[in-house]
Structure formats: structure tokens, C-alpha cells
C-alpha positions as CSV (number, residue, x, y, z in Angstrom):
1,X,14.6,22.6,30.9
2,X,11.5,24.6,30.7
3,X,11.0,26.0,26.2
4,X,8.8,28.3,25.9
5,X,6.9,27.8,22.3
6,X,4.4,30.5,21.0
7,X,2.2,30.7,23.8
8,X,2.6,27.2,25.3
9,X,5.3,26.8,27.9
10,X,6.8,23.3,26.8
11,X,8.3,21.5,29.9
12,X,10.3,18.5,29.0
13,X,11.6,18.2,32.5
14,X,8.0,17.3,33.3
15,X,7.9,15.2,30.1
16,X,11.6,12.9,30.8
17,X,9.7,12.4,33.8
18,X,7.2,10.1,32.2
19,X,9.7,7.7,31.1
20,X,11.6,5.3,33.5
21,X,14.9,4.0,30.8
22,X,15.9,8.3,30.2
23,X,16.6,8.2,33.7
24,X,19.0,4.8,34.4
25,X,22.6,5.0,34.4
26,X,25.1,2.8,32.1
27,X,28.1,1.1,32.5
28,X,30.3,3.9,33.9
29,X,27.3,5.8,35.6
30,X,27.0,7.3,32.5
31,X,23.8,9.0,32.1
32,X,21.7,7.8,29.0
33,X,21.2,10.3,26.5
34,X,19.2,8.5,24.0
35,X,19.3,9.6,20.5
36,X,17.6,7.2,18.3
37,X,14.6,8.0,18.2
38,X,14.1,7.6,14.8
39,X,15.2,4.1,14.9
40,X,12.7,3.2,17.9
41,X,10.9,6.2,20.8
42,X,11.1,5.4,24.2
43,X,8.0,4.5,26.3
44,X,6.5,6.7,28.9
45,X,5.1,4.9,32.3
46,X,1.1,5.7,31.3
47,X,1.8,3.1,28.3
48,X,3.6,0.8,29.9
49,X,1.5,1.2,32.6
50,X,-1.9,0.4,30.2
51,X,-0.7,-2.7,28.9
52,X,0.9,-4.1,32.4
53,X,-2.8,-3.6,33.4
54,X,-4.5,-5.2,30.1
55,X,-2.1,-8.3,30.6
56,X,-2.6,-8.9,34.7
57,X,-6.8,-7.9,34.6
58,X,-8.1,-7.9,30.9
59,X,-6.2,-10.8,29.1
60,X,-8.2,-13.0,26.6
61,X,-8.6,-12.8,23.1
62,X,-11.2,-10.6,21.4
63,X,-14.2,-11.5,19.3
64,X,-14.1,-15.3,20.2
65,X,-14.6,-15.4,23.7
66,X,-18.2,-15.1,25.4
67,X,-17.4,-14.4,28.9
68,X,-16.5,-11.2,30.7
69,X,-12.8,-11.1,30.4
70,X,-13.0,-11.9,26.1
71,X,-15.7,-8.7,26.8
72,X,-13.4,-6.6,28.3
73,X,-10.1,-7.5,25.8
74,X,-12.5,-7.1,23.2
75,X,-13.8,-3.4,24.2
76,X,-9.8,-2.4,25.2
77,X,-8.9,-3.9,22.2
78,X,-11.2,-1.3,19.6
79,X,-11.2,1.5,22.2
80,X,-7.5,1.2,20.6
81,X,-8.7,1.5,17.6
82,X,-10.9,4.6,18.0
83,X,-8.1,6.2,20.1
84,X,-5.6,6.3,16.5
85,X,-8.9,6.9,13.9
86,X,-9.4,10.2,16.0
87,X,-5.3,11.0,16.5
88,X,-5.0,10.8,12.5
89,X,-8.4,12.5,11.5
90,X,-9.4,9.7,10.0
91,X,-13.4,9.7,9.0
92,X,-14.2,6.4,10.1
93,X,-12.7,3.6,12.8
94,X,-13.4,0.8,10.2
95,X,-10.7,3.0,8.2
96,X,-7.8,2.0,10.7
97,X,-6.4,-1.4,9.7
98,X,-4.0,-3.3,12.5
99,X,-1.0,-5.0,10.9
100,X,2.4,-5.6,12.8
101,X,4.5,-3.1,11.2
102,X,4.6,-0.1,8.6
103,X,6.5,-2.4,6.4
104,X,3.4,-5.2,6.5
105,X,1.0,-2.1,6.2
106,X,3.1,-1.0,2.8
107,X,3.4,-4.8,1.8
108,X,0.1,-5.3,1.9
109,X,-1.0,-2.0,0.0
110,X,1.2,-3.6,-2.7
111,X,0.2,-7.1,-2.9
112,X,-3.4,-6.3,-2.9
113,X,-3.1,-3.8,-5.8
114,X,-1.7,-6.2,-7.9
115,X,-4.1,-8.8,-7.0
116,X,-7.1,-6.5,-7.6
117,X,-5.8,-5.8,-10.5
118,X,-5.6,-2.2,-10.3
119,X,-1.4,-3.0,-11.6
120,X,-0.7,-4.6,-14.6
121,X,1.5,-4.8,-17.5
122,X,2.2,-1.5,-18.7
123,X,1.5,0.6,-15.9
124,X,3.8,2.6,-13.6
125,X,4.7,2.8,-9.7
126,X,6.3,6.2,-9.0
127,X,8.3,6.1,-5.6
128,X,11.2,8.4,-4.8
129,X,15.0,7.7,-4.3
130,X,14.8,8.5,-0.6
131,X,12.6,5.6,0.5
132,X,13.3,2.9,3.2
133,X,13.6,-0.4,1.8
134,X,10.0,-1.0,2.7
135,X,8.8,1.5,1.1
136,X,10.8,0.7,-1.8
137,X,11.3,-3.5,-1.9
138,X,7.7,-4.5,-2.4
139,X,6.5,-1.6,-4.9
140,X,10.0,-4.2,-6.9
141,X,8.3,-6.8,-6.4
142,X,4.8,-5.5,-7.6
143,X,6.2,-4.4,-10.5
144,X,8.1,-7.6,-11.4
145,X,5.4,-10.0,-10.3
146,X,2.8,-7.7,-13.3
147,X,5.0,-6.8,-15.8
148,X,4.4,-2.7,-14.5
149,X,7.6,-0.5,-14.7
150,X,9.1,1.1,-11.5
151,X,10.5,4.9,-11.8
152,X,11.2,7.0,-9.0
153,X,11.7,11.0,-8.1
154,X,15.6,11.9,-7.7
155,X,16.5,14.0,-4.6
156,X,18.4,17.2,-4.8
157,X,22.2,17.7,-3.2
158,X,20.5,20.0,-0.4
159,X,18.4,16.4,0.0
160,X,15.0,17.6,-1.0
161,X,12.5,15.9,-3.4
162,X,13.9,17.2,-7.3
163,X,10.2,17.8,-8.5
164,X,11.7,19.0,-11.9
165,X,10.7,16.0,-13.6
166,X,7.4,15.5,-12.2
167,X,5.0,16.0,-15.4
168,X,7.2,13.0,-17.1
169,X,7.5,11.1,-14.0
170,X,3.4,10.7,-13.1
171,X,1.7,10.0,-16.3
172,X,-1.3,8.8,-17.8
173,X,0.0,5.5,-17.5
174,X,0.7,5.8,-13.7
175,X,-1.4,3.9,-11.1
176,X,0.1,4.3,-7.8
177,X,2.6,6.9,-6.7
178,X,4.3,5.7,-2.7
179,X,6.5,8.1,-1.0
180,X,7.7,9.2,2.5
181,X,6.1,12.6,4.4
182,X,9.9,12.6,6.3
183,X,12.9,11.0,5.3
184,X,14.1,8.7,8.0
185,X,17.6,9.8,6.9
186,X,17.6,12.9,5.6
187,X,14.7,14.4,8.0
188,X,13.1,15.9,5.0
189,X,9.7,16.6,5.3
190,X,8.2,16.5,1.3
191,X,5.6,18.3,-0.4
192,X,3.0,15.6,-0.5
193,X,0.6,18.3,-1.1
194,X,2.1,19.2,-4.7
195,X,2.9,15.3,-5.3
196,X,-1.0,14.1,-4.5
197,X,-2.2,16.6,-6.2
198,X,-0.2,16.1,-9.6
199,X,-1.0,12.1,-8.7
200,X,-4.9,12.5,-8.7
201,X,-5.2,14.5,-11.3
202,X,-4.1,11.0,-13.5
203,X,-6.2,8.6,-11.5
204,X,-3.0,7.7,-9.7
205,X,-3.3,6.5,-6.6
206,X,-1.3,7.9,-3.5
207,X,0.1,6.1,-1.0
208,X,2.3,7.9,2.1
209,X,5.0,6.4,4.3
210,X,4.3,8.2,7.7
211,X,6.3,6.3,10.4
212,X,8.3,9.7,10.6
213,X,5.7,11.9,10.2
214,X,2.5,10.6,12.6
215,X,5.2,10.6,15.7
216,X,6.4,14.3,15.0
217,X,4.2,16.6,13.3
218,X,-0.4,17.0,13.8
219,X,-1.5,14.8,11.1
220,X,-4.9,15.0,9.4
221,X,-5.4,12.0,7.1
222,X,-9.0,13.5,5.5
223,X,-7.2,16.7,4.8
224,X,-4.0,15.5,3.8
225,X,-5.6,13.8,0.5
226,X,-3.7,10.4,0.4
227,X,-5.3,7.7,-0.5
228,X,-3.3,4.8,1.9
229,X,-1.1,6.4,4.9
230,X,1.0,3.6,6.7
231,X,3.0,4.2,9.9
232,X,4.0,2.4,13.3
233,X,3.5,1.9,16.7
234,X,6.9,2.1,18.5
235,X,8.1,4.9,17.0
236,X,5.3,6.8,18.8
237,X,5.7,6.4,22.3
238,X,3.7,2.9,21.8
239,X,4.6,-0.4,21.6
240,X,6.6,-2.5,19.2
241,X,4.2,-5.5,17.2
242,X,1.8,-3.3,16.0
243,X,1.5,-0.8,12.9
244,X,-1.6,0.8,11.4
245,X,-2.8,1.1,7.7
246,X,-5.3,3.5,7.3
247,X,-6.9,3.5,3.9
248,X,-10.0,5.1,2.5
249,X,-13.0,2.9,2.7
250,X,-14.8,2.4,-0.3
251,X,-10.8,1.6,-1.6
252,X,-10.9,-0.9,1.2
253,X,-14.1,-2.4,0.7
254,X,-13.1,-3.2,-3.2
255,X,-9.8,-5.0,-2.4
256,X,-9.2,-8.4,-1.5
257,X,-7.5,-10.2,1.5
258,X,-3.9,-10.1,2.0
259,X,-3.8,-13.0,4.8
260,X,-6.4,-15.5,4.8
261,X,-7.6,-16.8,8.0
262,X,-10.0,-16.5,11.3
263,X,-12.1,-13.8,11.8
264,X,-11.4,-12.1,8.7
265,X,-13.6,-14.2,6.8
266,X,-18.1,-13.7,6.0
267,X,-18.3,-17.3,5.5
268,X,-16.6,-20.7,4.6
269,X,-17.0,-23.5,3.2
270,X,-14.8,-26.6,1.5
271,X,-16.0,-24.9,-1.5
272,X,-14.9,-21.0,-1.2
273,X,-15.0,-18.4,1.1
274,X,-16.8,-15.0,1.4
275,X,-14.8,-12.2,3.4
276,X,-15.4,-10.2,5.9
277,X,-16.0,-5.8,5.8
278,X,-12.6,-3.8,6.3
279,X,-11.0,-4.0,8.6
280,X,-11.0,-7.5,9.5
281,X,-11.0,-8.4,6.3
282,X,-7.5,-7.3,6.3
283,X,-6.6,-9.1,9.9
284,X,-6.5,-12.3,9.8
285,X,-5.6,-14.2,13.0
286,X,-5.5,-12.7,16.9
287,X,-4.6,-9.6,16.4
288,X,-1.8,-7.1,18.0
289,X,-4.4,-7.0,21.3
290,X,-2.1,-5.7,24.5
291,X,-0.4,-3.6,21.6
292,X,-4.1,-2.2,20.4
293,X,-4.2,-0.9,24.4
294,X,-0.8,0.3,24.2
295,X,-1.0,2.6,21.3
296,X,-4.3,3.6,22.1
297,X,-2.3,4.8,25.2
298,X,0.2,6.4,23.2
299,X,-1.4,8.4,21.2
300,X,-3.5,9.6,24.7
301,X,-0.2,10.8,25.9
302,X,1.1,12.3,22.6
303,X,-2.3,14.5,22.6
304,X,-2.0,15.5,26.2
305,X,1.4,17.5,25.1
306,X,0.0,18.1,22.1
307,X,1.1,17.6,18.9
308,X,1.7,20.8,17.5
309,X,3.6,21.4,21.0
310,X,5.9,18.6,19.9
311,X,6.2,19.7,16.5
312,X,7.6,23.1,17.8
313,X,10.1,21.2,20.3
314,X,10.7,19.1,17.7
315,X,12.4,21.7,15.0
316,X,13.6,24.2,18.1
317,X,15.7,21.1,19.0
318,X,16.9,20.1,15.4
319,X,17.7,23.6,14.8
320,X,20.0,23.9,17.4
321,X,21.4,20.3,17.3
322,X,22.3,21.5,13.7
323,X,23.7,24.9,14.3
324,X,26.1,22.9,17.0
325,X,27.1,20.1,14.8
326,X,27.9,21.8,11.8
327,X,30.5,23.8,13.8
328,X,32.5,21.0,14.2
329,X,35.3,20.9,11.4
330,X,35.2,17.7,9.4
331,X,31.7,16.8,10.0
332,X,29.6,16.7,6.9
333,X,25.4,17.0,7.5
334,X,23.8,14.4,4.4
335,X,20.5,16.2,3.8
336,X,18.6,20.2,4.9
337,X,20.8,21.5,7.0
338,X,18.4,23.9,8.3
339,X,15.7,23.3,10.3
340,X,13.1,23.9,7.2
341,X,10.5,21.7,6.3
342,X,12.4,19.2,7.9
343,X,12.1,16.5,10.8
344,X,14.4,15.5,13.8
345,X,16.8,12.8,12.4
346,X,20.2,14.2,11.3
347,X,22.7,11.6,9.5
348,X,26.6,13.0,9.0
349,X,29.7,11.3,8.0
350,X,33.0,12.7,10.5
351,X,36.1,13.0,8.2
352,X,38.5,9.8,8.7
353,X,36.2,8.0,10.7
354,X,34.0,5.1,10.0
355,X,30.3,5.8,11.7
356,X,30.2,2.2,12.9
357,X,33.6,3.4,15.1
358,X,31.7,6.9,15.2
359,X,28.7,5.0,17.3
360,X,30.7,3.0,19.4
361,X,33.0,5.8,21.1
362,X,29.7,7.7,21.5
363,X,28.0,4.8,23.1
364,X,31.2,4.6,25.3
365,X,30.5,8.5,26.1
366,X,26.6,7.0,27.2
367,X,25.3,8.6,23.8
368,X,23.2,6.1,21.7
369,X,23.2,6.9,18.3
370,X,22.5,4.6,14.7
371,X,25.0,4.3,12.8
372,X,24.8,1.9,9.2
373,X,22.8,2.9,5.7
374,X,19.3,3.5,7.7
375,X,17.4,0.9,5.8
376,X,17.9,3.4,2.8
377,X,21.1,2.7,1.0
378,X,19.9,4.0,-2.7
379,X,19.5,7.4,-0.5
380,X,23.4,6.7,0.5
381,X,24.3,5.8,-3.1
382,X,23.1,8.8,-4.3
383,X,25.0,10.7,-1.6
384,X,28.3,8.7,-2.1
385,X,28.9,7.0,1.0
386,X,28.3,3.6,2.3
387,X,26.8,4.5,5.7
388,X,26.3,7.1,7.8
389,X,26.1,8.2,11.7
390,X,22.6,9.1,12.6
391,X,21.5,11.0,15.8
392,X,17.7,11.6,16.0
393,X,15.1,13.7,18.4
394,X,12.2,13.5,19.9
395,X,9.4,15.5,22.1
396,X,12.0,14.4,25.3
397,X,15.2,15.7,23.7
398,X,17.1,18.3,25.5
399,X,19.8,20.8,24.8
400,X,22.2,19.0,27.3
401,X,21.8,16.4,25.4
402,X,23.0,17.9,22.5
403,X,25.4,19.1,24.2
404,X,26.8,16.0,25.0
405,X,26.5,15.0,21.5
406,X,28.8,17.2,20.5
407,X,31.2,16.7,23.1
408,X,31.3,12.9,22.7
409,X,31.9,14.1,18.5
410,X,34.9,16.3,19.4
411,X,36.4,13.2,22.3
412,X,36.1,11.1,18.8
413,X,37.8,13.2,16.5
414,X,40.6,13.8,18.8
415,X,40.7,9.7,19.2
416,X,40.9,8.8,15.7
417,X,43.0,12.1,15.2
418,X,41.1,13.4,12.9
């Protein structure tokens, strides 16, 4: 299927191409139509292809190793590094902190805070009600471990951030404010520009869950104003193992360790220890290397499409995946149910049937979906249901995939007879 978007023609034929899994057949000789993207993207040959190559020519570990292979892994390894400073806008490589996750990048936004002192007894965290659990868990345990008070943004019933409250939410007394650019659940893409802004003007710091955002939509890190921006590889096209804190420097520079270790120490001694400049103050241990090659190769792809390319894709696809789906009589969209402001994951609950049952008669159709509470079940409380069925897009979605979808929805309804 050839989309033609603004003046760029948008080929995902070409695109599916790229990656070997969308084209196997499952039990059955079911085709695969993947739609869990949000949960995990699938990896196009060019990345696999990059670290196949790094692991059979290149492998040794980096900044130890004086011969030519520890040369080369150590060259691949922050060519990586430059690659995802320059996809995210960010001013400077030394910016762009490896950890193995988003949730480790968020974790250790939080623990260092509190052990620089910048959270303390008294103070407030502001994060929002439609977090994932790591975006919400360790801002908890911040708060308990200093004695500072947790409050969070509510979210409306069309599943948008309720910004009523925000001039008694971020205060004086409020040091760091965490949300997500896009709701894993809901797809909801937030006004971070309206929430950093109010944030700043106290001295609070922002910090942005962007493991939905960096994958879908052009991101900008200087112009978007935050001052900490997690997000991860495999959600990207790249590999799994690998996340990436970016963080403005002279913030980085003040803060203290997270891990303590090799290579991310100045000096040492039986005495103390002197640390070393961000980033490797913040990387203790070998680091994500093969997965520094593969993301670097990830992003490479991504910007060959380019981004604003598969942002268009992106919400042409939603848009029509949610015009389809909402004509189905008992199905129930949780969050936007246009495609406004909003990203490609699209959780529903189907009348009379459990989405754990939901999933499985899809996956029996070939169509892989999530089904459970997302990793975000105060977002489900708040919605009053216990889980939900997710089906999520990406830059190698089609409508026939859709399609299929919404076959497989009606085969389930008729099974359960619902």
C-alpha cells in the first residue's frame, strides 16, 4: 500500500520490506499482523544487520582495551551515541546518558535528585494519573525515602490531561514535575509545552517520559524545554538492553552517581573516590555496546523515512483504525477517540468479554495484540475497569491490517455471543 502524505509519497510496502518477522507465517499459515507496537517495535534487517556485523568483526569492550578491535568497539560504540544526540536535537553528545531501560533512566533521575538534595521534606513531585508505573513507582519512593509529598494531574473522561487545577497543583513548593509526552494507554499526546512552562516559572524542574513519543513523532529536546527526557531503545526499531537519559548538562555535571563502579569514576582510592564528567559518570560498568550500534542504526533508519513522514502515517493509520473500531457495537474506545493530539496505541474493553480472552482469539486469528492494565493500572482505576485490550501502530502498519483487526473483533463477539 502506497499513502500519499502532503507532498511525500509514503510507501510502507517498501518499508514491511525491511523487516524479516512481518513477513513469517504462524501456526495455521496465518499471516502475522503485529499490533503491539507500543509494547515492543519490530526490527528492520539494516539493525539487525549492524549489530550481527559489530558482534562477528568489531567485538571487545570499549575504553579498556588497547588494541585495534577495543578501537573499533570503542568508535562504534559513541558513533551510537552521536547518532541519538543528533536524532533528539540534543546540544551536546556528552548530554546522552546510556542506561538499560527508560524505567532505569527515570529511576535514576529520581534517586539522584534526592541524593543531591534538590528533594527534601516539604517539597512536592507533581506527576499525572496517566503514568506507567515507572514513571510513577520511583517519584513514591523519592518522596517516601525525603519526607516530600507526591500529588498528581487528574485526566479528563475524553482521557486528556485535566489542567484545571494546575496553578494549585505546581507551586512554590514544587521541585520536580515528571509526566508522559504520550500515554502508552490512552495514546494521548499532552501539552508539555503549557506544563513546562507553568513548571519553570517556580524553579520546578521537568522531567518527560518519551518512550511513546521519540518512536512516533520529530522530537527536538533543545526546543522542547525539559529539563530530563527519558525513552527506549526497542520501541524504536532498535534493540532491547538499552535506553537513553538525556539531561541538560550543567544539571548533569552537579549531580552525583547513581551506580558506582568502572569507568565512571576520576579517581580512587581506599580512602574516597572522585567521579568522572557526564556521561560516564552516570555508566558504571560495560556498557549496552552491540546495543549502542544498534540504536545508532535505528535511529539511521527512522530518519531515512523520516520522522515527520511517520508521524503523518502514524495518525492517518490511528484515525482510520478508530473510525473502524468504534463501529463495532459493544466496543468501548478508553481515551481520544479522534485522532487529535494523539499517538497510535488504542486500548478498548468489548462488552462481555474479558480482554485476556479478547487477545487470545485474536492471536488465534494471527493478530497480536496486549491485553492486561498496560503497566498503568491507576490510569484503569480511574476509567473503571481492571484491564484492557490494547492494539497499537507503527510506521509499518497497514489498513489490511486493520482490517483484520476488526474482523478478528467481530469472529470474537460472535464467539462469546456477545
Amino acid at each position: 500500500m502506497t499513502v500519499v502524505e502532503g507532498t511525500t509519497t509514503y510507501d510502507v510496502a517498501r518499508i514491511r520490506g525491511d523487516f524479516p518477522i512481518l513477513g513469517r507465517r504462524l501456526s495455521g499459515d496465518l499471516p502475522l499482523v503485529y499490533l503491539d507496537s507500543a509494547n515492543t517495535s519490530q526490527k528492520p534487517r539494516q539493525v539487525i544487520d549492524a549489530i550481527d556485523d559489530h558482534y562477528r568483526h568489531h567485538n571487545a569492550n570499549v575504553a579498556r582495551a588497547m588494541h585495534q578491535l577495543g578501537a573499533e568497539a570503542s568508535e562504534a560504540f559513541e558513533l551510537g551515541r552521536d547518532k541519538v544526540a543528533a536524532f533528539i536535537g540534543a546540544p551536546s553528545r556528552d548530554e546522552v546518558v546510556y542506561t538499560k531501560n527508560a524505567s532505569e533512566a527515570l529511576n535514576l533521575v529520581a534517586r539522584v535528585l534526592g541524593d543531591a538534595g534538590r528533594v527534601g521534606a516539604g517539597d512536592e513531585v507533581v506527576i499525572t494519573e496517566m503514568e506507567h508505573h515507572s514513571n510513577i513507582v520511583p517519584w513514591q519512593q523519592l518522596t517516601q525515602r525525603t519526607g516530600a509529598t507526591l500529588r498528581w494531574f487528574g485526566v479528563t473522561d475524553e482521557g486528556r490531561l485535566d489542567l484545571d487545577d494546575i496553578n494549585t497543583l505546581i507551586t512554590e513548593r514544587t521541585k520536580v514535575v515528571s509526566l508522559t509526552w504520550v500515554s502508552n494507554m490512552l495514546g494521548t499526546i499532552n501539552p508539555l509545552d503549557v506544563v513546562i512552562a507553568k513548571a519553570h516559572a517556580v524553579g520546578a524542574l521537568v522531567v518527560v517520559d518519551a518512550s511513546q513519543a521519540v518512536p512516533q513523532i520529530p522530537v527536538d529536546v533543545a526546543a522542547l524545554g525539559a529539563d530530563f527526557v527519558a525513552f527506549t531503545g526497542h520501541k524504536l526499531v532498535g534493540p532491547t538492553g538499552i535506553g537513553v537519559l538525556w539531561g541538560r548538562y550543567d544539571l548533569l555535571a552537579e549531580l552525583p552517581p547513581f551506580l558506582g563502579g568502572g569507568e565512571m569514576i576520576e579517581t580512587v582510592t581506599m580512602q574516597g573516590s572522585t567521579y568522572a564528567a557526564p556521561p560516564s559518570r552516570f555508566e558504571a560498568g560495560t556498557p549496552p555496546i552491540a546495543e549502542s550500534v544498534g540504536i545508532g542504526a535505528a535511529v539511521d533508519y527512522l530518519s531515512s523515512i523520516g520522522m515527520a513522514e511517520i508521524a503523518a502515517h502514524e495518525q492517518t493509520i490511528t484515525a482510520y483504525a478508530l473510525g473502524a473500531m468504534q463501529e463495532i457495537d459493544g466496543l468501548t474506545v478508553i481515551g481520544p477517540k479522534e485522532a487529535v493530539d494523539r499517538g497510535g496505541a488504542i486500548s478498548f474493553t468489548l462488552d462481555g468479554v474479558h480482554p485476556h480472552d479478547v487477545s487470545q482469539l485474536l492471536d488465534s486469528r494471527g493478530v497480536a495484540v496486549r491485553a492486561g492494565h498496560h503497566c498503568a493500572k491507576p490510569l484503569h482505576l480511574r476509567f473503571g475497569v481492571q484491564s484492557t485490550t490494547r492494539a497499537s501502530f507503527y510506521l509499518y502498519t497497514t489498513e489490511q491490517e486493520i482490517d483484520a483487526l476488526v474482523e478478528a473483533l467481530h469472529h470474537t463477539k460472535k464467539y462469546f455471543g456477545a
